[in-house]
Gaussian input, Z-matrix of N, CA and C with variables (Angstrom, degrees):
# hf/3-21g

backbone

0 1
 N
 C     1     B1
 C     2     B2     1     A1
 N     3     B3     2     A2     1     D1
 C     4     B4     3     A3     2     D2
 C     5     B5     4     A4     3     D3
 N     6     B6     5     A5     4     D4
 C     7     B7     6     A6     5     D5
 C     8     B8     7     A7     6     D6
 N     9     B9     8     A8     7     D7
 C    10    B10     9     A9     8     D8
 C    11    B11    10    A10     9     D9
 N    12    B12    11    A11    10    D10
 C    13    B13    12    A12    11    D11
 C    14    B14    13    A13    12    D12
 N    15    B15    14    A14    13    D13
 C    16    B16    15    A15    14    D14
 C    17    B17    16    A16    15    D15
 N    18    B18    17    A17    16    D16
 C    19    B19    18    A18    17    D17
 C    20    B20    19    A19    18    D18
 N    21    B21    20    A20    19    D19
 C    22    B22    21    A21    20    D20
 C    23    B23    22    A22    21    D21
 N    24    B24    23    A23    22    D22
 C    25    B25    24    A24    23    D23
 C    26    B26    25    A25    24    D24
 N    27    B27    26    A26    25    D25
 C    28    B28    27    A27    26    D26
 C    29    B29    28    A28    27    D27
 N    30    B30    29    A29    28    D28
 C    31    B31    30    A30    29    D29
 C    32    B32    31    A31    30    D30
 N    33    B33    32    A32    31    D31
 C    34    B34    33    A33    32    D32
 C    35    B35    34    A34    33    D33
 N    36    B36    35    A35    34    D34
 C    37    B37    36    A36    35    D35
 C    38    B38    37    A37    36    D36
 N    39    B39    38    A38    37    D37
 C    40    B40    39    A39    38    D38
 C    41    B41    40    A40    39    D39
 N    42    B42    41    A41    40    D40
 C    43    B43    42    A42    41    D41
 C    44    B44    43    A43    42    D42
 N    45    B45    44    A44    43    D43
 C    46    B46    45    A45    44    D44
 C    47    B47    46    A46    45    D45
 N    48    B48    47    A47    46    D46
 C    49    B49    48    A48    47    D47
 C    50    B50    49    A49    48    D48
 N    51    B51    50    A50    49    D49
 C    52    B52    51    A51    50    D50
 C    53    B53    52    A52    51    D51
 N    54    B54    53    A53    52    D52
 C    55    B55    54    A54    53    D53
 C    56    B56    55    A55    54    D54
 N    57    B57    56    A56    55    D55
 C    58    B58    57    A57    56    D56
 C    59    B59    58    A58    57    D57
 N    60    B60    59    A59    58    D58
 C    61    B61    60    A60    59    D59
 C    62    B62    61    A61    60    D60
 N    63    B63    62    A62    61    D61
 C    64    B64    63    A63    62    D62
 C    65    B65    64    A64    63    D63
 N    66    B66    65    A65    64    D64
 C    67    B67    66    A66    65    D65
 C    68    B68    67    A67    66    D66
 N    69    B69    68    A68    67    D67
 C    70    B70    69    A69    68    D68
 C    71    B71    70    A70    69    D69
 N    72    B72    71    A71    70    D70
 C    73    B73    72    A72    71    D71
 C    74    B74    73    A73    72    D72
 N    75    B75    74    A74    73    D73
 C    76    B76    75    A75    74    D74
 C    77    B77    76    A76    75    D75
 N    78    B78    77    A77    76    D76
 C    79    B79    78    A78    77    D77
 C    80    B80    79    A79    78    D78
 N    81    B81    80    A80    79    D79
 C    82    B82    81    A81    80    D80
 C    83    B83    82    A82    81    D81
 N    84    B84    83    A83    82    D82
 C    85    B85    84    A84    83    D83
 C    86    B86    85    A85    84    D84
 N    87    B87    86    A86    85    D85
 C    88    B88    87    A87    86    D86
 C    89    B89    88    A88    87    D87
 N    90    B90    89    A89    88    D88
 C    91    B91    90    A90    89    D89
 C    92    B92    91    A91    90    D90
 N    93    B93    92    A92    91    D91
 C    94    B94    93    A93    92    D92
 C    95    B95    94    A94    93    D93
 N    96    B96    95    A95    94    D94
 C    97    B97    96    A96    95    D95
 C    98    B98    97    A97    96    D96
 N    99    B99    98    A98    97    D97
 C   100   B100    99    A99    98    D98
 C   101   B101   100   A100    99    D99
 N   102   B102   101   A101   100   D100
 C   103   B103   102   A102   101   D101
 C   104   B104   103   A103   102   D102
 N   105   B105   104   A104   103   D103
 C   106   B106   105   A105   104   D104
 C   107   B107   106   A106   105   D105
 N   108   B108   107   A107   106   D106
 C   109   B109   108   A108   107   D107
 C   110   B110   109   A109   108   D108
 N   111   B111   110   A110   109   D109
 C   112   B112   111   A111   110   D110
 C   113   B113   112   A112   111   D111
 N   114   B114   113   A113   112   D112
 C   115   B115   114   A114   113   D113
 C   116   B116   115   A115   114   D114
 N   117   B117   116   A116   115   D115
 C   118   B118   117   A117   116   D116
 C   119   B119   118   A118   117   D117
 N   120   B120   119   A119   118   D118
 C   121   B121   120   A120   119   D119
 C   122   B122   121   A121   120   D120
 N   123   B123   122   A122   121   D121
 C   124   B124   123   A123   122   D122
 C   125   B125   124   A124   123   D123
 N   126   B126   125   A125   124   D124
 C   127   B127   126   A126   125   D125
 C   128   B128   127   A127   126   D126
 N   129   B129   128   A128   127   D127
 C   130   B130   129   A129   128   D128
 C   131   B131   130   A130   129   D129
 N   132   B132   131   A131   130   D130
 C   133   B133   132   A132   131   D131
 C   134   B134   133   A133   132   D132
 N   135   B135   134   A134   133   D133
 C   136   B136   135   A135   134   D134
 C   137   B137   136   A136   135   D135
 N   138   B138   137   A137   136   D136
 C   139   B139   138   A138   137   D137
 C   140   B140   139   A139   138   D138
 N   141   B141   140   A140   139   D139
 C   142   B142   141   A141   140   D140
 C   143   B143   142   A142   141   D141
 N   144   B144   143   A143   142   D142
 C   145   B145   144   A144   143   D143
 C   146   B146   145   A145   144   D144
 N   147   B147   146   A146   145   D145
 C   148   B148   147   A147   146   D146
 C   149   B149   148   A148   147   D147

   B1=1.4533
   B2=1.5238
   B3=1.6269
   B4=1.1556
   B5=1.5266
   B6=1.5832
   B7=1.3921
   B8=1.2742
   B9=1.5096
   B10=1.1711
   B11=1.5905
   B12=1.2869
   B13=1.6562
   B14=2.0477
   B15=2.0242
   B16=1.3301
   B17=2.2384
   B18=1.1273
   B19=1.6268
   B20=1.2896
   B21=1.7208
   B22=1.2430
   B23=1.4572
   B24=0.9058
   B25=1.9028
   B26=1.7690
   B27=1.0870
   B28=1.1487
   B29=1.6924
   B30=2.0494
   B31=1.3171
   B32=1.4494
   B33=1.6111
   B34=1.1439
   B35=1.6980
   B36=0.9528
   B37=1.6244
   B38=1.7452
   B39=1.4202
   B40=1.2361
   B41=1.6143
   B42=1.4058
   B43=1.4064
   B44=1.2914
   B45=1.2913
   B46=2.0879
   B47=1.5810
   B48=1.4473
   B49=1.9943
   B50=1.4950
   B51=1.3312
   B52=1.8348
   B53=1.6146
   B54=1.0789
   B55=1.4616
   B56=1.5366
   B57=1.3879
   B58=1.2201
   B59=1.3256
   B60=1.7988
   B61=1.5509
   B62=1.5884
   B63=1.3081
   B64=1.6463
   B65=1.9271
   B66=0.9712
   B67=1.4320
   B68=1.4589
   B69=1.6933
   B70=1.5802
   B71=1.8132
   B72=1.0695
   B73=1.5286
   B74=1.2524
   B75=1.0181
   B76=1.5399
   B77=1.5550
   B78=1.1519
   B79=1.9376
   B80=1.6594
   B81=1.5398
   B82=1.9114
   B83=1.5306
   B84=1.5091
   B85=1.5298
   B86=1.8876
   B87=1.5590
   B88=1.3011
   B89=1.6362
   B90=1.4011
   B91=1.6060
   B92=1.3836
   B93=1.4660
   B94=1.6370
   B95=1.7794
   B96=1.3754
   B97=1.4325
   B98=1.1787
   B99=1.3437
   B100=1.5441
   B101=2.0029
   B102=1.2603
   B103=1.6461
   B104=1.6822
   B105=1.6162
   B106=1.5138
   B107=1.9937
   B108=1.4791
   B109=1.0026
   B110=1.3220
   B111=1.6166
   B112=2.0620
   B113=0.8768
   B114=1.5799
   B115=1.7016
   B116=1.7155
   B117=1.5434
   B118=1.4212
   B119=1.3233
   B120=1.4915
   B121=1.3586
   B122=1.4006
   B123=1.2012
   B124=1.2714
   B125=1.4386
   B126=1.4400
   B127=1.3625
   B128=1.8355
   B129=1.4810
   B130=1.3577
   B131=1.7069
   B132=1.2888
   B133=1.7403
   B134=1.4664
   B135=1.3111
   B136=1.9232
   B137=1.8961
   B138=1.4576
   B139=1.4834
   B140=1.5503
   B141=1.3341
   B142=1.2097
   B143=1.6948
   B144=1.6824
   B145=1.5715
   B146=1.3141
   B147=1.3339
   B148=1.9832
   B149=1.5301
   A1=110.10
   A2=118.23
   A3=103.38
   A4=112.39
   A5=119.89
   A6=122.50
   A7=112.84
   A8=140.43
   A9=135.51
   A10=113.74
   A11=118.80
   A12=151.45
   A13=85.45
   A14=78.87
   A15=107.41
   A16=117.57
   A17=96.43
   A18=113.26
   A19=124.94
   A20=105.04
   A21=126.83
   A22=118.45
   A23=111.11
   A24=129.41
   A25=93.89
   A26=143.85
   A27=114.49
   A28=137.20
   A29=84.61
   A30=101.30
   A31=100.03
   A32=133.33
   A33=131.56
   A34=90.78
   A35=133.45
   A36=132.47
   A37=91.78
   A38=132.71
   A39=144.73
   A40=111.84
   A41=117.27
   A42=139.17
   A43=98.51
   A44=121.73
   A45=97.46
   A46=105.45
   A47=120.15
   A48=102.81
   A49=97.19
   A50=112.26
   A51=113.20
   A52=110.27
   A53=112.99
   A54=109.43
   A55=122.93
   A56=116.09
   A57=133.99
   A58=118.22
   A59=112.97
   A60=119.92
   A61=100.52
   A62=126.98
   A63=128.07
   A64=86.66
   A65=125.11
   A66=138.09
   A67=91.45
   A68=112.83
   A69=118.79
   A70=92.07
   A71=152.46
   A72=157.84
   A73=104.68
   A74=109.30
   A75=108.95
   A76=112.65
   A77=116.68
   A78=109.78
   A79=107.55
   A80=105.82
   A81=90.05
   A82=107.59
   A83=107.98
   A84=104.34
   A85=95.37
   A86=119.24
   A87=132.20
   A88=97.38
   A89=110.65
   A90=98.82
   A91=110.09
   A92=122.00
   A93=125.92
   A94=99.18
   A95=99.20
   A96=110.47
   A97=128.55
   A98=99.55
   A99=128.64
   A100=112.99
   A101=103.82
   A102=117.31
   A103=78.44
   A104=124.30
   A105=139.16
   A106=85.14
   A107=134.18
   A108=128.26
   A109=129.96
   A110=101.59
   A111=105.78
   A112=125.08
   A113=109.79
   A114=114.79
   A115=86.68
   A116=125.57
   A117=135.09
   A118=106.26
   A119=137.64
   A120=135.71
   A121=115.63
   A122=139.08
   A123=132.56
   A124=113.66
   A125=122.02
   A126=127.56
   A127=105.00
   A128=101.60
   A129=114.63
   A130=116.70
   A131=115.94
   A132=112.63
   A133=94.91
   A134=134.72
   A135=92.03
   A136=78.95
   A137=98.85
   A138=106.61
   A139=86.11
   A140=150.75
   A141=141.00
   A142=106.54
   A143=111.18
   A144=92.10
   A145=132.41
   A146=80.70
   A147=90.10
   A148=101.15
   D1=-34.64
   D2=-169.64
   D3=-89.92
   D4=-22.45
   D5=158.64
   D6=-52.29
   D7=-42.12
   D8=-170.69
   D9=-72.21
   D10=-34.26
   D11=154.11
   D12=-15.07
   D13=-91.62
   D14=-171.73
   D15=-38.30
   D16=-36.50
   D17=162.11
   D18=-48.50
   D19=-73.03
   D20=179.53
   D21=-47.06
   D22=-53.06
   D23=-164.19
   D24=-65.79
   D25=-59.66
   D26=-178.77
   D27=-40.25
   D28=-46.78
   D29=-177.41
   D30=-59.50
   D31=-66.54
   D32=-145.39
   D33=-62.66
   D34=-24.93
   D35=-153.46
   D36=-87.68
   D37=-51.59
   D38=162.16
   D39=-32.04
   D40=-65.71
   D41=-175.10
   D42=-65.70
   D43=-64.65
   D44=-173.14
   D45=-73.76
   D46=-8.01
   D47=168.52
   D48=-58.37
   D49=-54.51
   D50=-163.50
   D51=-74.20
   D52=-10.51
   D53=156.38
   D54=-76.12
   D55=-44.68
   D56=172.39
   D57=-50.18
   D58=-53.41
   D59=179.83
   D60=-75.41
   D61=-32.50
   D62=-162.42
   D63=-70.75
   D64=-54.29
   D65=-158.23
   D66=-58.46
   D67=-69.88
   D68=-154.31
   D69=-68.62
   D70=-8.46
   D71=158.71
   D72=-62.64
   D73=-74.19
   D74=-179.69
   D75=-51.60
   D76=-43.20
   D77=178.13
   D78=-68.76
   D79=-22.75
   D80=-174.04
   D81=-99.92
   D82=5.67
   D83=172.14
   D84=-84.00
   D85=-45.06
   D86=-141.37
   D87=-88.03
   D88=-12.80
   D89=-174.73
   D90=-97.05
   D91=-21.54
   D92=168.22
   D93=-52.03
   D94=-56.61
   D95=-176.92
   D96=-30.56
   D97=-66.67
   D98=167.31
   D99=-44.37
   D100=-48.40
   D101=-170.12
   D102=-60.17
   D103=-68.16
   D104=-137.27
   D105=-63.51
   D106=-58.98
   D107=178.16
   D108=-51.14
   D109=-26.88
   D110=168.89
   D111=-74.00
   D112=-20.45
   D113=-152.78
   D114=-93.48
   D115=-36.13
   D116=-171.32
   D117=-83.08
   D118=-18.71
   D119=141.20
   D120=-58.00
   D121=-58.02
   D122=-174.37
   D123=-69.23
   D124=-15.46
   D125=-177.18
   D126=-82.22
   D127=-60.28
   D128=169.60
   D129=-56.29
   D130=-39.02
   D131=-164.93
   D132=96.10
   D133=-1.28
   D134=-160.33
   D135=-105.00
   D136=168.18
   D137=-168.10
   D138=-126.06
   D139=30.07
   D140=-169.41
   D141=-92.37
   D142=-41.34
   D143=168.86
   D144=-99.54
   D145=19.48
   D146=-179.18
   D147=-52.94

């Protein structure tokens, strides 16, 4: 158990960085996005992808 301990912990420590960087990527592609879809709702009037 405690070798497997000693095993585990890198991986899990590895796996939530690449969750962390995969996540924070995805929000700084999705928030330009997000701004580019409000600004084209308020330009247009339609409120459908708000």
């Amino acid at each position: 158990m405690h070798l497997f301990d000693l095993y585990a912990l890198p991986y899990s420590c590895s796996h939530i960085a690449v969750v962390q960087t995969t996540s924070g990527a995805m929000i700084s592609l999705y928030m330009p996005l997000a701004c580019v879809i409000s600004v084209v709702n308020r330009m247009c009037g339609v409120g459908v992808l708000a």
